[in-house]
Every structure is written in C-alpha cells, then in structure tokens.
C-alpha positions, 0 to 999 in steps of 0.5 A, a space after each residue: 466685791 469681784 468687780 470692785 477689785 478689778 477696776 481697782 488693778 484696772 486703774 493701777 495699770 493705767 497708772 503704771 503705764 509708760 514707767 517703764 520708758 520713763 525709767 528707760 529714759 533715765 537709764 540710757 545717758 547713763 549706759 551710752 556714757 558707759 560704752 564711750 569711756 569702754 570704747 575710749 578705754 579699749 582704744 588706749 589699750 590697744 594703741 600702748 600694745 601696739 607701741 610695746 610690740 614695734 618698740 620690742 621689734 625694733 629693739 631687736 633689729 637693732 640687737 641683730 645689727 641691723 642699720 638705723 632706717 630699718 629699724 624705723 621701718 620695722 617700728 612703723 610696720 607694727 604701729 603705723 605709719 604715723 607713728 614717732 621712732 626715736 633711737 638714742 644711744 646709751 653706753 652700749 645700749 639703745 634705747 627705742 621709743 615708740 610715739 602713738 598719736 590717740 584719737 581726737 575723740 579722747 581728750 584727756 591723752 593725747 599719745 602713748 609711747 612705749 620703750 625698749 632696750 638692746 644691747 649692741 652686738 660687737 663692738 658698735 659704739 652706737 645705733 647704724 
C-alpha cells in the first residue's frame, strides 16, 4: 500500500512540472506593461515639476526687475534648453509659461506646461 502511494505523488509531480514557467509566462506581459505605464507615468511627473519650478523662478526674476532675456534664460536653466518661455504681460502682471516637449515613447501627451504669476516692481508697464 506504501508503494502505491508513492507512485501516485510521483506521477502528480511529473504532472505539475513546468506550471510554474507556464504561469510565469502568463504573468510577465502583464508585469513589464506594468513598469512602462510606471516609467511613462514618473517621466511626466517629473517633467510638470521641473516646468512648475522654471516657471516660479522665472516669476521671480521678473518680480526682482530683472530684463526679459534673463528671465528666459533662468526658465531654461531649470527645464532645459529645449524648453518653450513664453512672458506675457497682464495689467501689472506677468504671466510666464513654461512648455516641456515629453518623450516620443508616450503617446498619449505630447508636452507639459506650467504658469506662474508676478507682480511687476514700481511703475514698469510690462515685462523688459
């Protein structure tokens, strides 16, 4: 009766043998879509930050006074040179508007952008 038994867990184990590769197989589209939409999803994030913070900074060399083509040039310090700055006046505001351009690997969104606001110091009517 001893033998019978072992034959029997014997042969189930021959049965159950490659399972775990098969259900690996199964598995593994799943897990590597998975880390693209991560990847994908990091990238953008990171990406709309940097956009927030040159936007901020360069809202804050115009509220210091400082001309138009430095403030460009710190907004592209902190995104990038390849980076789109656009300042627009507004009443006694400036408005700056920071562009991205994303990576072609995601499809769905093409840029981020960012804005921010200042105030001009004195009596400027508009951005230097």
């Amino acid at each position: 009766m001893a033998c019978g038994r072992s034959r029997q867990r014997h042969r189930s184990h021959e049965l159950d043998e490659g399972t775990a590769t098969a259900e690996f197989a199964v598995v593994l589209p799943a897990i590597v879509l998975l880390l693209v939409v991560l990847t994908g999803a990091a990238a953008i994030g990171f990406s709309q930050l940097r956009a927030f913070d040159a936007a901020r900074s360069a809202a804050r060399e115009i509220a210091r006074g400082e001309p138009q083509a430095a403030v460009i040039a710190e907004a592209k310090k902190h995104a990038g040179s390849s980076a789109n700055v656009a300042v627009r006046a507004d009443g006694g505001y400036s408005v700056v508007t920071v562009t991205i351009r994303l990576p072609a690997a995601i499809f769905f969104l093409d840029t981020v952008d960012a804005n921010a606001t200042a105030r001009y110091e004195g009596d400027r009517s508009g951005p230097s």
